[in-house]
PyMOL CGO cylinders between C-alpha atoms (Angstrom):
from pymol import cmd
from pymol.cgo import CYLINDER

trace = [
    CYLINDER, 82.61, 57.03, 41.54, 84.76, 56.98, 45.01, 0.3, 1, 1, 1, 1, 1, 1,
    CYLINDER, 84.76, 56.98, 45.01, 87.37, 54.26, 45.36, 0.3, 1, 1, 1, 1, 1, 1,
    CYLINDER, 87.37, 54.26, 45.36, 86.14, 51.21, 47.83, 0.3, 1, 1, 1, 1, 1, 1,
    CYLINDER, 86.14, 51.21, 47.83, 88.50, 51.43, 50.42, 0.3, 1, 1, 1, 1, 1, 1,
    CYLINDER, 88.50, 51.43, 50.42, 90.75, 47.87, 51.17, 0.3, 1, 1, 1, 1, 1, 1,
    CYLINDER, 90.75, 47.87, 51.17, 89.04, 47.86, 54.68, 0.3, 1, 1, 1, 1, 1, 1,
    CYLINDER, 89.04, 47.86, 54.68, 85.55, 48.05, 52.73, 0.3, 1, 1, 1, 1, 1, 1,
    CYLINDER, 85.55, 48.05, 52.73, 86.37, 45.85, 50.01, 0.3, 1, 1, 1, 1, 1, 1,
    CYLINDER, 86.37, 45.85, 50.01, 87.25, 42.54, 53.07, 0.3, 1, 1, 1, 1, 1, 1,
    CYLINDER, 87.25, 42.54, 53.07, 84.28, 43.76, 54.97, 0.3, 1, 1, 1, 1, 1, 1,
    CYLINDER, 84.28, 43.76, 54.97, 82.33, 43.22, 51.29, 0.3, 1, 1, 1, 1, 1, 1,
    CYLINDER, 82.33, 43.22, 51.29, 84.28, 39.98, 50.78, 0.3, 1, 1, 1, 1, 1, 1,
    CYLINDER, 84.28, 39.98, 50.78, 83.58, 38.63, 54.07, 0.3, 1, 1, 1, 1, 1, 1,
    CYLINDER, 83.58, 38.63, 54.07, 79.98, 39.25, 53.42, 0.3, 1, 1, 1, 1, 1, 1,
    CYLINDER, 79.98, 39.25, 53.42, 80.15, 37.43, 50.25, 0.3, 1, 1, 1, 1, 1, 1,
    CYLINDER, 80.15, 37.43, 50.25, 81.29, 34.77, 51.88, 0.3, 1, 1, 1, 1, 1, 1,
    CYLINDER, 81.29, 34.77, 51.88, 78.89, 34.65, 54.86, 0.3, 1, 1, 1, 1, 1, 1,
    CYLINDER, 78.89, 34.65, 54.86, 76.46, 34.57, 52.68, 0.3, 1, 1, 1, 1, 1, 1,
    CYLINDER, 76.46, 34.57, 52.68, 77.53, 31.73, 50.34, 0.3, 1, 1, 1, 1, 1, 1,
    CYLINDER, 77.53, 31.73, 50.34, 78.35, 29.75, 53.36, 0.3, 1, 1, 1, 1, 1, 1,
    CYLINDER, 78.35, 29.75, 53.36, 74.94, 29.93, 54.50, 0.3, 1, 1, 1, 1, 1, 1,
    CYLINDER, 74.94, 29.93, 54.50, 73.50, 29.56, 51.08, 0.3, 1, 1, 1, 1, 1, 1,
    CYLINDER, 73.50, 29.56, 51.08, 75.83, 26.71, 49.59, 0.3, 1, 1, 1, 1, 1, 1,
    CYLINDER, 75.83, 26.71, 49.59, 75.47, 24.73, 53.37, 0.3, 1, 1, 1, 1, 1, 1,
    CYLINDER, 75.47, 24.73, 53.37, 71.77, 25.06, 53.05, 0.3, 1, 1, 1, 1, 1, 1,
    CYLINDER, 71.77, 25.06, 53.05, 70.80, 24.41, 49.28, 0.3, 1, 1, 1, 1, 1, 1,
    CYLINDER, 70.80, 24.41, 49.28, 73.99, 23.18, 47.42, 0.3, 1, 1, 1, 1, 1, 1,
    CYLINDER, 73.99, 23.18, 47.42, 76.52, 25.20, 45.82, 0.3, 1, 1, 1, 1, 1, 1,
    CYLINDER, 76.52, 25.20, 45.82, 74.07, 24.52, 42.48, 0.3, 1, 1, 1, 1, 1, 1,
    CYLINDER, 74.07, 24.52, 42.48, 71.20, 25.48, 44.51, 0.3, 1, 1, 1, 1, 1, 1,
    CYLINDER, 71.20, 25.48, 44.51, 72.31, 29.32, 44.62, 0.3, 1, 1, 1, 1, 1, 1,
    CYLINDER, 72.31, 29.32, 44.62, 72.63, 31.79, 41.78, 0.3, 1, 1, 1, 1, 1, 1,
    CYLINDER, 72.63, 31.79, 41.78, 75.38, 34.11, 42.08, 0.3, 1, 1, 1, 1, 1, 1,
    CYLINDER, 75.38, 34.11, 42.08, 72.42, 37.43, 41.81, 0.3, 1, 1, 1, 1, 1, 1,
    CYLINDER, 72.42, 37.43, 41.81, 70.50, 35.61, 44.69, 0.3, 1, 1, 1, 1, 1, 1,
    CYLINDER, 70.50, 35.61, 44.69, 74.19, 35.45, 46.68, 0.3, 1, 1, 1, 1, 1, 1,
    CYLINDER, 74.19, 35.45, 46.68, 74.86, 38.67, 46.39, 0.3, 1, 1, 1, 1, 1, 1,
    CYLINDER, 74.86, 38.67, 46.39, 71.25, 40.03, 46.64, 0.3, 1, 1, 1, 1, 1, 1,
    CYLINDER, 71.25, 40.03, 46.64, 71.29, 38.50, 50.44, 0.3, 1, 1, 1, 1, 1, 1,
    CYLINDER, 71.29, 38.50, 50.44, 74.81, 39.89, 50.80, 0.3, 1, 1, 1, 1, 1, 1,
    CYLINDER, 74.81, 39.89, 50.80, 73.60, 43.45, 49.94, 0.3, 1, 1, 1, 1, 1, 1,
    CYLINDER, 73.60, 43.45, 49.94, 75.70, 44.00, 47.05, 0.3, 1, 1, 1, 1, 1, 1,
    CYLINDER, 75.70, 44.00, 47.05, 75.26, 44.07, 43.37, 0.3, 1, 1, 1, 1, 1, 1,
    CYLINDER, 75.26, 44.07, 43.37, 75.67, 41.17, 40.85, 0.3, 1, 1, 1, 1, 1, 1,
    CYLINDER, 75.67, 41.17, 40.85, 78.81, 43.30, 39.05, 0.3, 1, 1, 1, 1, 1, 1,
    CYLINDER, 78.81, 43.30, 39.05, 80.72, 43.28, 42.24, 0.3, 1, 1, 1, 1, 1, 1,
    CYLINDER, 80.72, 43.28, 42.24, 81.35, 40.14, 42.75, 0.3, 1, 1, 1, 1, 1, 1,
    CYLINDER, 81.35, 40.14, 42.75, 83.81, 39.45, 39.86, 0.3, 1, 1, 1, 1, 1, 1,
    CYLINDER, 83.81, 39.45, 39.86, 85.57, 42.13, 42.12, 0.3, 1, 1, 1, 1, 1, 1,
    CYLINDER, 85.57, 42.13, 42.12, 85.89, 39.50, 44.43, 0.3, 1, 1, 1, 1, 1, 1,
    CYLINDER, 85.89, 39.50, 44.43, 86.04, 36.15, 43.05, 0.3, 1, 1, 1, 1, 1, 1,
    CYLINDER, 86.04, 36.15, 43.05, 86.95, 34.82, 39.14, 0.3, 1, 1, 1, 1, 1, 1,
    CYLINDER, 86.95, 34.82, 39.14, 83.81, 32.50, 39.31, 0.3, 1, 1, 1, 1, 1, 1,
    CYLINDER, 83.81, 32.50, 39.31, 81.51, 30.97, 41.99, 0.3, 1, 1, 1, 1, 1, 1,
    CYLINDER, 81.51, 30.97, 41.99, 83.64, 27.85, 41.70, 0.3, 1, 1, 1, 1, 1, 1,
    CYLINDER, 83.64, 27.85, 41.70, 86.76, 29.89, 43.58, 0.3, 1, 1, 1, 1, 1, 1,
    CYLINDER, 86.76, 29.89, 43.58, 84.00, 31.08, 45.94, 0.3, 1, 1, 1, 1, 1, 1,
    CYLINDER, 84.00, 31.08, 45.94, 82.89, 27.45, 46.62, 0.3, 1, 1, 1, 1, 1, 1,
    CYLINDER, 82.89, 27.45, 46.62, 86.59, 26.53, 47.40, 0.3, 1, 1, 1, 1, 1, 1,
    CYLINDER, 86.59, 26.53, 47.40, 86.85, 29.53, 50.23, 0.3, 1, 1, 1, 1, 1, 1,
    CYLINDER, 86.85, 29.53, 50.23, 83.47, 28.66, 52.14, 0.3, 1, 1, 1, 1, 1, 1,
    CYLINDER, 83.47, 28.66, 52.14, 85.07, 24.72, 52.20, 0.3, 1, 1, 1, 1, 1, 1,
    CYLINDER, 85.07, 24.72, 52.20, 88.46, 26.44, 53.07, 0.3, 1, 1, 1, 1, 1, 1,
    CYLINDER, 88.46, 26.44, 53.07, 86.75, 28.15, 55.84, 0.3, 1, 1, 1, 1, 1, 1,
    CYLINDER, 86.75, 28.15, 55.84, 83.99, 25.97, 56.83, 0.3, 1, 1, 1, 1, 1, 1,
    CYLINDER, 83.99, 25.97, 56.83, 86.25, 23.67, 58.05, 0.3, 1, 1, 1, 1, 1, 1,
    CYLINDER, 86.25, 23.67, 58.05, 88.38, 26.01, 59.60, 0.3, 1, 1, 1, 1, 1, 1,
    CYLINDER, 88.38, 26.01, 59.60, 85.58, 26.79, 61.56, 0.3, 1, 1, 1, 1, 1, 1,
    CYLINDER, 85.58, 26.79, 61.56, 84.49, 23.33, 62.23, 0.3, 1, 1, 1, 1, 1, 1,
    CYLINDER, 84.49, 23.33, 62.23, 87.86, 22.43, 63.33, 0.3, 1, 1, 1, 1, 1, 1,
    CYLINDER, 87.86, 22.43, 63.33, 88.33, 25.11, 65.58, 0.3, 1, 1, 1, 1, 1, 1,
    CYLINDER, 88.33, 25.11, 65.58, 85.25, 23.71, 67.43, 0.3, 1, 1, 1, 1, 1, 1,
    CYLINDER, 85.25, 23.71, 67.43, 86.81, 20.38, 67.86, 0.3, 1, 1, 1, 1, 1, 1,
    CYLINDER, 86.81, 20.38, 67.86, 90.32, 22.29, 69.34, 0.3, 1, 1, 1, 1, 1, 1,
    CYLINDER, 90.32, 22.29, 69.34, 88.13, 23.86, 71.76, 0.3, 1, 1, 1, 1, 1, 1,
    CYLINDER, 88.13, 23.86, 71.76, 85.82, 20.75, 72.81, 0.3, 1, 1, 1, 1, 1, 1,
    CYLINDER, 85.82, 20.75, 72.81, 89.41, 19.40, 73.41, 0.3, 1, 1, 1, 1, 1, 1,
    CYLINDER, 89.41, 19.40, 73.41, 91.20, 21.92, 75.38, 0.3, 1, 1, 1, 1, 1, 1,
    CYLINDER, 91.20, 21.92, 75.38, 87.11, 21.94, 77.33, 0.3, 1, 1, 1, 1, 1, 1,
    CYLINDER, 87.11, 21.94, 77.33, 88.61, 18.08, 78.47, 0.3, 1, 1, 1, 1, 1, 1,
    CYLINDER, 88.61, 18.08, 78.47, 92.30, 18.19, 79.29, 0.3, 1, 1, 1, 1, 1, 1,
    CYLINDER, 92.30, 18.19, 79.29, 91.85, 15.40, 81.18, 0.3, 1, 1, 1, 1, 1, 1,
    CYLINDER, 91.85, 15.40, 81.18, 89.95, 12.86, 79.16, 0.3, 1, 1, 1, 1, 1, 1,
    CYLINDER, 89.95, 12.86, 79.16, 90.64, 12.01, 75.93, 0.3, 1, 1, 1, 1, 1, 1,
    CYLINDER, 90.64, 12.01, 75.93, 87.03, 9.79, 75.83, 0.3, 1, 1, 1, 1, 1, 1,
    CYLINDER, 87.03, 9.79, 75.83, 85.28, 12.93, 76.97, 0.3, 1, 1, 1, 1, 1, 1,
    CYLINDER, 85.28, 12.93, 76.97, 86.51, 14.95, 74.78, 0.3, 1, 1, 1, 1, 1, 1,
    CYLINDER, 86.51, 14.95, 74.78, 85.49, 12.56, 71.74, 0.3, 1, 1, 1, 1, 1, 1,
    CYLINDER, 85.49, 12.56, 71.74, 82.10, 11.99, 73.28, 0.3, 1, 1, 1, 1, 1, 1,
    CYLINDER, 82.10, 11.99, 73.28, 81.70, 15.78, 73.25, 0.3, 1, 1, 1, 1, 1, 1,
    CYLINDER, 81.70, 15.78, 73.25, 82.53, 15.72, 69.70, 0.3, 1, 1, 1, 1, 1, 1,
    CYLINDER, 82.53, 15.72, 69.70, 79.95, 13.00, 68.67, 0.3, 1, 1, 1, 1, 1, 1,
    CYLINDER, 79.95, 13.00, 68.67, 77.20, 14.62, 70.49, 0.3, 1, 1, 1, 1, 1, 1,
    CYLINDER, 77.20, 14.62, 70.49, 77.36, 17.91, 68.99, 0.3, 1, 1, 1, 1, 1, 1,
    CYLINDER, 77.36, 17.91, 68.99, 77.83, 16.50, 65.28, 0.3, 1, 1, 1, 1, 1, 1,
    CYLINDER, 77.83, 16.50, 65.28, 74.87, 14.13, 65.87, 0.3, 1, 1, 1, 1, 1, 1,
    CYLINDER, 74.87, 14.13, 65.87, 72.77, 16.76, 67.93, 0.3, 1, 1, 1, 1, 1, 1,
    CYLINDER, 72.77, 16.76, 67.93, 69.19, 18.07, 66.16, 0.3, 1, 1, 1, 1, 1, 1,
    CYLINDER, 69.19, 18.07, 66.16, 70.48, 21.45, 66.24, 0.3, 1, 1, 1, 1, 1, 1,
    CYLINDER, 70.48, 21.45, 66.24, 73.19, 20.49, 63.69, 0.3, 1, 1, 1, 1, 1, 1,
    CYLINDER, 73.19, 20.49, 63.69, 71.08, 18.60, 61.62, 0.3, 1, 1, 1, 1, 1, 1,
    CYLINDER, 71.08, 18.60, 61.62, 67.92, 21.24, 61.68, 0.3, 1, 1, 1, 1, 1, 1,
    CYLINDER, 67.92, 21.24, 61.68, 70.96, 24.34, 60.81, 0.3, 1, 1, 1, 1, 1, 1,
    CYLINDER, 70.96, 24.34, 60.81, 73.14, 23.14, 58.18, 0.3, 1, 1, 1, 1, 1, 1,
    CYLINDER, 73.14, 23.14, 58.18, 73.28, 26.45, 57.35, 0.3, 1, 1, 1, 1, 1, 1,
    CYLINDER, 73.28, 26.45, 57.35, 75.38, 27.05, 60.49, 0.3, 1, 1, 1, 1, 1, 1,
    CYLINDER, 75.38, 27.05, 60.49, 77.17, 23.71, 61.12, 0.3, 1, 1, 1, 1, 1, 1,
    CYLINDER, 77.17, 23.71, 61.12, 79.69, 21.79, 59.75, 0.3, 1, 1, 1, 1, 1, 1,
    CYLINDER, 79.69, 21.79, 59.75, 80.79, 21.76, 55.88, 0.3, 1, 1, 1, 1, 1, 1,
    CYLINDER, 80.79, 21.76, 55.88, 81.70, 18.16, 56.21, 0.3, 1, 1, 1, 1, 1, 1,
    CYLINDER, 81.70, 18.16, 56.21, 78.20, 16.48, 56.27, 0.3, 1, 1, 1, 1, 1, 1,
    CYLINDER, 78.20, 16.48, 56.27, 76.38, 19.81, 54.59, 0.3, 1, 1, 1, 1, 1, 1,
    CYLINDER, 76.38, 19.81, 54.59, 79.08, 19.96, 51.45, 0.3, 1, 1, 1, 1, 1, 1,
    CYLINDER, 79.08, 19.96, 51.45, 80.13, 16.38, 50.86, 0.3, 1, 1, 1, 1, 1, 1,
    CYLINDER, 80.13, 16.38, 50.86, 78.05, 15.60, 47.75, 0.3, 1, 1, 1, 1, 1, 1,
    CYLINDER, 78.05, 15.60, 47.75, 78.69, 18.92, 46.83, 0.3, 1, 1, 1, 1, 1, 1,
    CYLINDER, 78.69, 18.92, 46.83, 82.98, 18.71, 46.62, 0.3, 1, 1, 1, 1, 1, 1,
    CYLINDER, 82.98, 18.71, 46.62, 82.60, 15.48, 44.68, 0.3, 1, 1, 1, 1, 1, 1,
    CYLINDER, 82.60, 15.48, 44.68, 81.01, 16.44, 41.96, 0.3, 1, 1, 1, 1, 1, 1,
    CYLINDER, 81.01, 16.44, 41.96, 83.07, 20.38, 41.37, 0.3, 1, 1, 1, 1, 1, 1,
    CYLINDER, 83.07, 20.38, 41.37, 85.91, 18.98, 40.48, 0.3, 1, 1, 1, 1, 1, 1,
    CYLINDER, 85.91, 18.98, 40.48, 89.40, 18.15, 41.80, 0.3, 1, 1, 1, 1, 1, 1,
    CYLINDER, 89.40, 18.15, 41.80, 89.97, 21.43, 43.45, 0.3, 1, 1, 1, 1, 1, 1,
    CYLINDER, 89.97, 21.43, 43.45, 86.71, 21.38, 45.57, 0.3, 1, 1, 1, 1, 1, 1,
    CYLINDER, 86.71, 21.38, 45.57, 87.95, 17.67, 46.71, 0.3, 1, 1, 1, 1, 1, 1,
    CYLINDER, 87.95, 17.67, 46.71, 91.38, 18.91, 47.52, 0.3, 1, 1, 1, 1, 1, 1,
    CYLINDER, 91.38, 18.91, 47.52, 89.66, 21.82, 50.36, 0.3, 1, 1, 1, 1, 1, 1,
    CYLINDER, 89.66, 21.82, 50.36, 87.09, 18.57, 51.43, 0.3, 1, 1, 1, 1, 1, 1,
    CYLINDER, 87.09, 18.57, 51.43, 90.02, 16.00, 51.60, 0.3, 1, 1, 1, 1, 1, 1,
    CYLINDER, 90.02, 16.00, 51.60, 91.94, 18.92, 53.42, 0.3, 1, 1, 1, 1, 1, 1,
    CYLINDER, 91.94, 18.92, 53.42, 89.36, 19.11, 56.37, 0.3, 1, 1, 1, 1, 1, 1,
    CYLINDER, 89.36, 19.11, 56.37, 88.64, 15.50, 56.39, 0.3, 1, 1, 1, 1, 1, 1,
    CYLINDER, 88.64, 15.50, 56.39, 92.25, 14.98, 57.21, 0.3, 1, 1, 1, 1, 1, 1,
    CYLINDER, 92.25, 14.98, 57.21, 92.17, 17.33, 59.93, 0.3, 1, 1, 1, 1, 1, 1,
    CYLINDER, 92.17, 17.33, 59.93, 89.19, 15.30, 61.67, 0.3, 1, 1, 1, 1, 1, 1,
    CYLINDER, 89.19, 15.30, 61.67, 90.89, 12.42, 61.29, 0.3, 1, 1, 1, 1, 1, 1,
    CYLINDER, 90.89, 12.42, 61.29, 93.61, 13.29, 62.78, 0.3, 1, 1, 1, 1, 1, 1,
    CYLINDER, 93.61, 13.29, 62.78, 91.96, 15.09, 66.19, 0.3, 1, 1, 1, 1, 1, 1,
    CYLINDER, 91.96, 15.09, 66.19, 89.84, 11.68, 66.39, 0.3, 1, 1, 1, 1, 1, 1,
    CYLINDER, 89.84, 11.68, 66.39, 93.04, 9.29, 66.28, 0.3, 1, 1, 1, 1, 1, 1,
    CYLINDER, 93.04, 9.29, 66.28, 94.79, 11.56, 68.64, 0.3, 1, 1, 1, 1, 1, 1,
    CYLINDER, 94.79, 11.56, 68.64, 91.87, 11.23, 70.57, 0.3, 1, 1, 1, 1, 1, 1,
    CYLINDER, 91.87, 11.23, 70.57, 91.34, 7.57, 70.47, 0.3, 1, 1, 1, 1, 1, 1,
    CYLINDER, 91.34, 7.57, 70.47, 95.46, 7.37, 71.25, 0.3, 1, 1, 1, 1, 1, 1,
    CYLINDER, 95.46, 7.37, 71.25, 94.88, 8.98, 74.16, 0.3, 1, 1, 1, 1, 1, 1,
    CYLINDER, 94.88, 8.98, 74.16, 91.75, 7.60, 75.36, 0.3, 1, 1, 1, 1, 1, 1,
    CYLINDER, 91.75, 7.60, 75.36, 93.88, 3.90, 75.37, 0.3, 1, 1, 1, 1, 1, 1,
    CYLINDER, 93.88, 3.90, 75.37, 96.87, 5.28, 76.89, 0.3, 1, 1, 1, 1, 1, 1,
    CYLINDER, 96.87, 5.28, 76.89, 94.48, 6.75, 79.91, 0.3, 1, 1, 1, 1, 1, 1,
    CYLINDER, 94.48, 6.75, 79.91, 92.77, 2.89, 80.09, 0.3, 1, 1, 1, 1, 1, 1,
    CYLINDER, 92.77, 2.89, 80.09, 95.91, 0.69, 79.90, 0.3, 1, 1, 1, 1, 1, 1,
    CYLINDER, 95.91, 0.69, 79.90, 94.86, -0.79, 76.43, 0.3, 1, 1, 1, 1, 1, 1,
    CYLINDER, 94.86, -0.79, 76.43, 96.73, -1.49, 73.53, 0.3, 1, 1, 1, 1, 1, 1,
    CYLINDER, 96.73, -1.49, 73.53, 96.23, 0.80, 70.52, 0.3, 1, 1, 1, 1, 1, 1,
    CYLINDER, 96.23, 0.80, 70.52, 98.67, 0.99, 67.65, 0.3, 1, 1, 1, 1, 1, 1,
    CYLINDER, 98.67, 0.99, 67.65, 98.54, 4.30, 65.29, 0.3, 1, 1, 1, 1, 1, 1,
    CYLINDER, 98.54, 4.30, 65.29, 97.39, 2.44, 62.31, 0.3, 1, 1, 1, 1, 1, 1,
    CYLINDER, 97.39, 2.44, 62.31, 94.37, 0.70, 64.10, 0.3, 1, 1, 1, 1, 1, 1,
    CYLINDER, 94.37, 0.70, 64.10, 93.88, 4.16, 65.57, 0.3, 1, 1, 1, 1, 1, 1,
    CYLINDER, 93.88, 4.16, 65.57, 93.68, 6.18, 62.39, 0.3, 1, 1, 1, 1, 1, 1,
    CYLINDER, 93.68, 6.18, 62.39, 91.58, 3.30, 60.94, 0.3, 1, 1, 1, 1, 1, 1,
    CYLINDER, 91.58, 3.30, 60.94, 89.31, 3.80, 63.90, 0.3, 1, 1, 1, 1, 1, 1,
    CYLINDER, 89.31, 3.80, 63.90, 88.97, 7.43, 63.63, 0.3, 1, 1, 1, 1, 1, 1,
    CYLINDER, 88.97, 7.43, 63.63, 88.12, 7.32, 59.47, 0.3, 1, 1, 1, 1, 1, 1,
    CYLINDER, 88.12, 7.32, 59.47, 85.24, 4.91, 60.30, 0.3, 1, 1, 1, 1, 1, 1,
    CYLINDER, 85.24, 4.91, 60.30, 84.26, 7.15, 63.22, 0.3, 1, 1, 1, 1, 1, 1,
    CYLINDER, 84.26, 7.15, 63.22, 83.95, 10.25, 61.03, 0.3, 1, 1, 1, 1, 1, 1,
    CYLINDER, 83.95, 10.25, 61.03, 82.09, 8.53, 58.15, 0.3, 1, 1, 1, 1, 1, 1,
    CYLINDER, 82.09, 8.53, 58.15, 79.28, 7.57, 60.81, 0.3, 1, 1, 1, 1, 1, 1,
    CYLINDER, 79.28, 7.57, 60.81, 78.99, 10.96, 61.97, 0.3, 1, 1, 1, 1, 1, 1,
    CYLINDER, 78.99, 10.96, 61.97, 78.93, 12.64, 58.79, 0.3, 1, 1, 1, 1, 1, 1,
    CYLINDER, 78.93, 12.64, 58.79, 76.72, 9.57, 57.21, 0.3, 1, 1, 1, 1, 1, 1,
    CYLINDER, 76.72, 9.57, 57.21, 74.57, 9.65, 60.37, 0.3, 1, 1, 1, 1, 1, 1,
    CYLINDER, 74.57, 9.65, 60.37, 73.54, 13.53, 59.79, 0.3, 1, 1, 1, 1, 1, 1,
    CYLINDER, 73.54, 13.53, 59.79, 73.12, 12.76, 56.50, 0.3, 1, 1, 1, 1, 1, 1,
    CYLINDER, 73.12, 12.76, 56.50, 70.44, 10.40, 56.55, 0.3, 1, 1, 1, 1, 1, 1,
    CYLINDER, 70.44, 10.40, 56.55, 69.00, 12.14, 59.57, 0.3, 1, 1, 1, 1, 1, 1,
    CYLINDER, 69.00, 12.14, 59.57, 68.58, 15.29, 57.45, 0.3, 1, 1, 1, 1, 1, 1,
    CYLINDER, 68.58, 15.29, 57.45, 67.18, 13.71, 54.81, 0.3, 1, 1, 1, 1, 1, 1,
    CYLINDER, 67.18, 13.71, 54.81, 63.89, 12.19, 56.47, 0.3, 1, 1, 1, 1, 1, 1,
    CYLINDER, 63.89, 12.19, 56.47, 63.39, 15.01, 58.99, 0.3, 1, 1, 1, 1, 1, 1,
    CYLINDER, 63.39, 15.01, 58.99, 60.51, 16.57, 57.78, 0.3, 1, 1, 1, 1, 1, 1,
    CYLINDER, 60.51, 16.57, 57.78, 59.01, 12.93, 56.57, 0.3, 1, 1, 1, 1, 1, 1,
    CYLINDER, 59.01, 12.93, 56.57, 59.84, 11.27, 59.73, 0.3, 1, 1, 1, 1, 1, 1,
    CYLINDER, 59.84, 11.27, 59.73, 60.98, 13.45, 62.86, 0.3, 1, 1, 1, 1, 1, 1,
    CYLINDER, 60.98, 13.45, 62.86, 60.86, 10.46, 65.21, 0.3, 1, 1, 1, 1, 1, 1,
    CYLINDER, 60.86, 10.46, 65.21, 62.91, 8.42, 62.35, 0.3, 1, 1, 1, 1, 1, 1,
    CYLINDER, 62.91, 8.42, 62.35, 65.56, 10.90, 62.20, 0.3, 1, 1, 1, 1, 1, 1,
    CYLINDER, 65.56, 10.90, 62.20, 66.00, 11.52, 66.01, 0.3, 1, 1, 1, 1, 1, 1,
    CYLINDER, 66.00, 11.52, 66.01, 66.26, 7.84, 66.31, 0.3, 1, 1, 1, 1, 1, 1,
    CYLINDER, 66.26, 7.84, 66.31, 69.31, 7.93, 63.37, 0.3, 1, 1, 1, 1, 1, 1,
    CYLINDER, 69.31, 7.93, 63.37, 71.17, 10.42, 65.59, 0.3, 1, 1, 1, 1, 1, 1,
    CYLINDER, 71.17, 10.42, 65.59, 70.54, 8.84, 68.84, 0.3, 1, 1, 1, 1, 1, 1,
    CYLINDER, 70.54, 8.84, 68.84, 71.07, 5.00, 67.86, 0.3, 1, 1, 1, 1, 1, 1,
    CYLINDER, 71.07, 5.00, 67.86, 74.26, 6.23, 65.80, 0.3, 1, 1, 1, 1, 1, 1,
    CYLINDER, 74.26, 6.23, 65.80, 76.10, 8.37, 69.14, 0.3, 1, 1, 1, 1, 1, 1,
    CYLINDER, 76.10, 8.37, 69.14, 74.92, 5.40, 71.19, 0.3, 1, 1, 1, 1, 1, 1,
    CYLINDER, 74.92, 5.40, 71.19, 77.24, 3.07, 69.44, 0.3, 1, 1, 1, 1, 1, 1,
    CYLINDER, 77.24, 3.07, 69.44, 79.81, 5.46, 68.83, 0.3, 1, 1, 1, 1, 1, 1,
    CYLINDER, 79.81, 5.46, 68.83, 80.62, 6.15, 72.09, 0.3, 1, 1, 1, 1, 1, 1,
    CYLINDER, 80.62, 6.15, 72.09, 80.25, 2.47, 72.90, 0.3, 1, 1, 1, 1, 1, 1,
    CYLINDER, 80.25, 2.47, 72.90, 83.61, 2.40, 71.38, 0.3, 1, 1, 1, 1, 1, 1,
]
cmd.load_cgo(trace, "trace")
């Protein structure tokens, strides 16, 4: 058989990936066999130990860069609002809590889709979670810094960071329980989003 070329072996890695992102995001790391992943990636079942040592090393990689991705996002709804640090945050809360995040988990954020998912694989999946959630927290005190520094009020680093963790858990517990009474209770669920940005940009 003819060698895979290194260009054609990433291109076959980054499809593995795509697909587990997809996959993991929508059903659950459990919820997807590792013939099923590579079946909707196009390959066979042998190649993916080409790849990755297990589909727990896999799992790690689509945290690793599903929030990569999500944080990206953020950096760009920031640089969108040089000029308001409140904008910028509002921005952030209405595309977390929008329907088209909660209806695609598939495509949106691994924060809210993997959550359950990292705290039960193990130390190593909760070291890639913790590893985004710090990242969020961080963009969201910096935010909320700057947001009292452009309104003349007092806000010290600690309060801030304190703010920001409680203003992530909302989002991500917000999409959460939106998700999980969509197709029971549309109206229900739009209400969860709505009510929840509401009062976070009340803040």
């Amino acid at each position: 058989m003819p060698r895979v070329s290194r260009q054609q072996k990433e291109l076959n890695r980054e499809r593995i990936v795509a697909a587990a992102s997809e996959g993991f995001k929508a059903r659950g790391i459990d919820g997807l066999g590792i013939d099923e992943l590579m079946k909707t990636a196009g390959l066979t079942h042998g190649g993916f130990y080409n790849h990755f040592a297990s589909k727990e090393d896999l799992a790690l990689e689509v945290l690793n860069q599903g929030f990569t991705a999500s944080l990206g996002v953020v950096d760009d709804l920031i640089g969108a609002h040089p000029r308001s640090s409140r904008a910028a945050l509002n921005a952030i809360v209405d595309g977390y809590l929008s329907a088209e995040h909660r209806d695609h988990p598939e495509a949106g954020c691994a924060s809210a889709a993997l959550a359950a998912d990292a705290g039960r694989h193990g130390v190593a999946a909760q070291e890639e979670y913790r590893r985004g959630l710090q990242g969020y927290i961080a963009a969201i005190t910096d935010l909320l810094r700057g947001s009292a520094q452009q309104t003349d009020t007092k806000l010290d680093p600690r309060r801030a960071r304190e703010q920001a963790i409680a203003v992530f858990s909302q989002l991500v517990g917000a999409q959460l329980i939106a998700r999980a009474i969509a197709d029971a209770d549309p109206a229900l669920s739009d209400e969860v989003l709505t009510a929840n940005g509401r009062e976070l940009k009340r803040r």
